[in-house]
N, C-alpha and C positions, 0 to 999 in steps of 0.2 A: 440195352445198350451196354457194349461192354467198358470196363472199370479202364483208365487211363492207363497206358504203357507206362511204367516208372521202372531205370533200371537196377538190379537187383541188390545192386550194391547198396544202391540209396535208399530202397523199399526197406532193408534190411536196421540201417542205421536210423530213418528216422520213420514215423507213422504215417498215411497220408492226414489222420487229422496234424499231427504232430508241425506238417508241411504249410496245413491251410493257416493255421496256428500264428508261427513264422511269417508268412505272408501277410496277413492281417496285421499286424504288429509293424512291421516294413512300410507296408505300404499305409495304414494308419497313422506313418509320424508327419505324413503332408497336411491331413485334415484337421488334425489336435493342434500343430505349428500355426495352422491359418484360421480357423472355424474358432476355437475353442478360445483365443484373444477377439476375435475381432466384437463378440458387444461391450468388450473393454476400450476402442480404440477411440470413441469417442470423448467418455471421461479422462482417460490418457493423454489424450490430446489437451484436453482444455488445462488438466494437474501440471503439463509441463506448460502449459502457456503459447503451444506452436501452432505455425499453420498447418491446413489439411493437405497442403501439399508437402508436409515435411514427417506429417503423419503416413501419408500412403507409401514413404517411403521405407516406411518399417514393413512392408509385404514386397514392395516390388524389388527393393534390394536381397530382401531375402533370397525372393524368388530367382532373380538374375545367378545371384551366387549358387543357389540349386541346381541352373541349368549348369553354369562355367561350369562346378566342382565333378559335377558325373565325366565331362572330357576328361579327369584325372580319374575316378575312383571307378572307374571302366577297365582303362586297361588294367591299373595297379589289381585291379581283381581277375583279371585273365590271365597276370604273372603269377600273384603271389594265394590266388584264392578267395572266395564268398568271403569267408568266415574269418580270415585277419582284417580283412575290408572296414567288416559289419561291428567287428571289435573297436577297432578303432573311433569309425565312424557314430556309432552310439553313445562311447565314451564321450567324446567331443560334443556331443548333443545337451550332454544333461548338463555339461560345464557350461555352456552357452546359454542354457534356458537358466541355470543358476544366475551367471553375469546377467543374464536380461532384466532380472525380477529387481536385482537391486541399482538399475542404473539409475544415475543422478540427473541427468540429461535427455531428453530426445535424441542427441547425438551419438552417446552410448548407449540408447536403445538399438539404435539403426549398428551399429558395429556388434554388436552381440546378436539380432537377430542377424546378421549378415554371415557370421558365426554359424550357427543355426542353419542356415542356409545351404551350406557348406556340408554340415555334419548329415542335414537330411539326408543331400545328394547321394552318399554313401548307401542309406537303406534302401529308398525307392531303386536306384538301380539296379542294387544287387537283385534286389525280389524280383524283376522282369528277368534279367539275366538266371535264377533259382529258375525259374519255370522253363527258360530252352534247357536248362543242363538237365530237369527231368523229364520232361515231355514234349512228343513231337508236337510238330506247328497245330495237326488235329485237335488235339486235347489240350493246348494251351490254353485255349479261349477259355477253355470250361471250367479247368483250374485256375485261371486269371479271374474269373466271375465269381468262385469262391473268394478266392482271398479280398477280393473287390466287396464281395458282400462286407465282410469283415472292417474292412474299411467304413462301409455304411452305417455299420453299427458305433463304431467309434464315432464316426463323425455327426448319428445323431445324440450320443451323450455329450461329445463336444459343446455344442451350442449351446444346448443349455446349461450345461455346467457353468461354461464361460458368465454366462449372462447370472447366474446364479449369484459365483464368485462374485464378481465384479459390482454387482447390482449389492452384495452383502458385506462382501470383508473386504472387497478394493480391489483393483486393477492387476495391484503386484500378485496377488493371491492367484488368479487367473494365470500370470506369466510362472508363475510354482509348480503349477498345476501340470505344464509341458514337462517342468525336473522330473516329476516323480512318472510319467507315462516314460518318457528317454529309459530310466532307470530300472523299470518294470521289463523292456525290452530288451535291454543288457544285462541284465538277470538271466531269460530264457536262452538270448542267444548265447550268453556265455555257458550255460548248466546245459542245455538241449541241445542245440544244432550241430549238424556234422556238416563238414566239405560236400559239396554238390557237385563241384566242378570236376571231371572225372580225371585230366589232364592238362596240368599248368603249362603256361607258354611262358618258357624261360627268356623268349626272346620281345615279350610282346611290350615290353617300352622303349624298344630300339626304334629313332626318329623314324629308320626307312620301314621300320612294319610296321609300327602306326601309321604313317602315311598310305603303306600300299593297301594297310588292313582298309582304313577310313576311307581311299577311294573307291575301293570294291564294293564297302556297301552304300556310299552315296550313287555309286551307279545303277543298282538294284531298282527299279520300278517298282516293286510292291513291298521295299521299302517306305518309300514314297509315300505311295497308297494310303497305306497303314501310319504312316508318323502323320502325317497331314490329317488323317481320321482323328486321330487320338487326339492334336493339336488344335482343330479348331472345335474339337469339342471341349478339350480342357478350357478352350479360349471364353468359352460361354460361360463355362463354371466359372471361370475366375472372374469376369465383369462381375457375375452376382456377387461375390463374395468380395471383391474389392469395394463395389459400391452399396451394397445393401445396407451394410449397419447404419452408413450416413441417410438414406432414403428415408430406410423402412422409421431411423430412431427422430430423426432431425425433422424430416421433409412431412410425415404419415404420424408421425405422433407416439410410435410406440414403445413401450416401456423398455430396459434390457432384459429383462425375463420375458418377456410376447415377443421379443426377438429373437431369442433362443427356442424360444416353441417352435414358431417360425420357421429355424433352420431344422430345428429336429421333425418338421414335417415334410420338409424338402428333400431330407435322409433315408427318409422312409420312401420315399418316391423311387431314388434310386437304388433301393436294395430292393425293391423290388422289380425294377429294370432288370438288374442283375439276374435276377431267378427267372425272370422272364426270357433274358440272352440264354440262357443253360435248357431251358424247354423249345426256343426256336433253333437254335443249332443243330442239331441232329437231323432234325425235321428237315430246316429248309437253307441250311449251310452259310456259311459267313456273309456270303457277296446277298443272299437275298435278303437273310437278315438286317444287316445293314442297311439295306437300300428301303425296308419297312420300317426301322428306325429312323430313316433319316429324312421322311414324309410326316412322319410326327413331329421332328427337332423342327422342322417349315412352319408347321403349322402352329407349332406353341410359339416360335418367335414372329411371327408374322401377326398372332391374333395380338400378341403383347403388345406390339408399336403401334396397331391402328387404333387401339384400344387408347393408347397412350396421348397419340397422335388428335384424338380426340377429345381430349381434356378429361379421360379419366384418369383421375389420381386418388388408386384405392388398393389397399393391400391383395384385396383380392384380385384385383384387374391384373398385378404382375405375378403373385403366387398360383395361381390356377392357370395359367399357359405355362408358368415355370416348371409346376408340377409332370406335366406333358415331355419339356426339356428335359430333366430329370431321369425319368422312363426311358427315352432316349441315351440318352448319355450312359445310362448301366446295362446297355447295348454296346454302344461305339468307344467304351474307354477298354474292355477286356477281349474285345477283337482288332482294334489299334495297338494296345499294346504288347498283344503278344504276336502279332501280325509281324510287326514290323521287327522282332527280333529271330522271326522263325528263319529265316532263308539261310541263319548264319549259328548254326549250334558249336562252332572251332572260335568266334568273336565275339557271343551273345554278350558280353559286358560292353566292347565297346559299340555293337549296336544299339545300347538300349543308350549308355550314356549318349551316344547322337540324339537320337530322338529322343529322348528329353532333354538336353539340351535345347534343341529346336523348340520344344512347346513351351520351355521357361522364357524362350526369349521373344516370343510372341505375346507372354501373359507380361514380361515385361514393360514393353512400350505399350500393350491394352492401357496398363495400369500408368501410363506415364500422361496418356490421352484424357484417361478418368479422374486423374487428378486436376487436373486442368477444367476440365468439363463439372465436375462440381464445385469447383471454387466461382466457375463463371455464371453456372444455377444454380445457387446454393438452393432455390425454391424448387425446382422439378426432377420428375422422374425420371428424363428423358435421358440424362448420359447411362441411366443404368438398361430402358426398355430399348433404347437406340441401339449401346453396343450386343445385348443378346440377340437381336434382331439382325445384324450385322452378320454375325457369328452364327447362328442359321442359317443364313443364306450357303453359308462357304462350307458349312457340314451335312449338307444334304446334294450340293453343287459335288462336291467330294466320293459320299457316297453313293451317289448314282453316275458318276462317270469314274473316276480312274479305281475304285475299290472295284467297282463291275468290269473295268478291265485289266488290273493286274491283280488282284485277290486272291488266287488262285498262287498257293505259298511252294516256291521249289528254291533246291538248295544249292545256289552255284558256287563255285571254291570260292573260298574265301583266303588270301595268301596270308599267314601268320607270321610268316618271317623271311630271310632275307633270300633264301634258297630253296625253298619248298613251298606249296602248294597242297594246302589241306581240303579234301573235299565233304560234303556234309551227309 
């Protein structure tokens, strides 16, 4: 197989590990921000004295602010550049996970992780957006499934650290724990990373090109495809991770350290999904890949709810079909997201800020339903085996119909500005 097209410019200034490096890092500040707090979210809760529904709102505001904030650190990275983006953006991160650690309040938790939120959007985007500026729609996937692995790994030391922390030296120590990852990150990007983006768009936060850019690519069909893959799979991940700490800690009994296991075995699952997408690819191309992922993602959500549906309520009943989800997902998150940024290599920042966007705002009202839903069963599983199960149906309905029919990634102009016509 031959080695990724990267162009030479960018081969020359940074390494491709140098690249995977960066990417893991990027996209690693979503899973330490959500994974690595949440076996704290329960003590935290009870330390300020709130409800679980003002608790879930320190993830789901996050998360809202994550999607909003990419509609801005999109374009602003297609004018002014990745790497003043990623500057800024990181900055802001560890200042926010600073304000988080010492709030007084539940209230100032939810506006510092909201903070946070915000500062994420900057990395995760950019990192989709790095991958169209070096590599065609082909080789996206492949390099998205590195830095994704990357991701894996952080996010199996996440959890248990979290639960570690928390379980040991307290809650706040957990929300520290996010300062020094932020600041680990703006370390490298500030010492390592060069400009990716080969050509800034002087013109690209003029209302009428955003507008013409953002209708171009909401027109696009494997657009579509591809953010809808990405999003109801992210939509799965995020019901477990919204509602597991309450199940698995409250509901099943178990400790914050075996909940941290827990997740660090769920991690594992899908970094090896990941390795898995990078050996089917070649082989048997995005659309079949996918659609052999997405008979798995059925079948782990489907065994989890009848299972559920039936009065088992046992760690293993929801981890062993999750584990299957998992596998899936480190399939359909690195051909969703680089899917949906390929058709547009002149806009890739504000394509990717859409489509996340779009998936934040999906994991939003998940988590607004999930609040709800355990406050009204504080005793069962069901809001958590219910919504994966949900959330499978719609990513396997996904990838066997519209990725099998627009999958197939070409690159139509995409208009950047007020009088010209960029073609890809």
């Amino acid at each position: 197989m031959s080695a990724p097209s990267i162009p030479a410019t960018a081969h020359q200034a940074m390494s491709p590990g140098l690249i995977v490096l960066v990417l893991s890092l990027l996209l690693g500040l979503q899973p330490v921000t959500t994974d690595l707090y949440l076996p704290a979210l329960p003590a935290m809760t009870q330390g300020f004295g709130a409800p679980m529904s003002q608790a879930q709102l320190t993830l789901t505001a996050l998360l809202l602010a994550f999607g909003l904030s990419q509609m801005v650190w999109g374009p602003l990275s297609d004018r002014f550049g990745r790497r003043s983006v990623l500057l800024v953006g990181t900055l802001l991160y560890v200042l926010a996970s600073v304000g988080s650690t010492f709030s007084a309040s539940m209230d100032q938790l939810i506006v510092w992780r909201t903070l946070q939120g915000v500062a994420m959007g900057a990395g995760v985007m950019c990192a989709r957006a790095i991958v169209r500026d070096l590599y065609t729609p082909a080789d996206g996937a492949r390099i998205m499934s590195k830095g994704l692995t990357g991701l894996g790994v952080i996010a199996c030391a996440s959890a248990p650290l979290g639960g570690l922390l928390a379980g040991y030296l307290g809650w706040r120590m957990a929300l520290m724990a996010l300062a020094v990852f932020g600041a680990g990150a703006l370390l490298v990007v500030a010492l390592r990373f060069e400009e990716t983006l080969a050509q800034k768009n002087p013109r690209a936060l003029e209302p009428v090109t955003l507008l013409r850019t953002w209708w171009a690519i909401l027109q696009n069909p494997t657009f579509w495809a591809f953010t809808l893959l990405a999003t109801t799979s992210y939509g799965g991940l995020f019901t477990f991770l919204a509602a597991s700490s309450f199940v698995f800690i409250q509901v099943l009994g178990l400790s914050q350290p075996a909940y941290g296991l827990a997740m660090f075995t769920m991690s594992l699952s899908y970094i090896a999904g990941t390795f898995i997408c990078r050996r089917l690819l070649p082989r048997y191309g995005v659309r079949k890949t996918v659609a052999l992922a997405g008979a798995c993602t059925l079948t782990a959500g489907t065994s989890m709810g009848l299972l559920a549906l039936a009065g088992v309520q046992h760690v293993a009943a929801i981890m062993v079909p999750f584990y299957i989800f998992m596998l899936a997902h480190g399939v359909h998150q690195p051909c969703g997201q680089s899917g949906a940024v390929g058709p547009f290599p002149q806009a890739a920042g504000a394509a990717s800020a859409l489509s996340g966007f779009l998936m934040m705002i999906a994991a939003f009202f998940m988590g607004g339903w999930l609040g709800k839903s355990l406050a009204a069963q504080p005793d069962s599983v069901l809001p958590l085996t219910n919504g994966l199960w949900f959330w499978s149906v719609l990513i396997a309905a996904t990838a066997w119909t519209l990725v099998q029919r627009f999958g197939e990634v070409k690159t139509p102009p995409v208009r950047t500005d007020a009088g010209a016509t960029n073609a890809g």
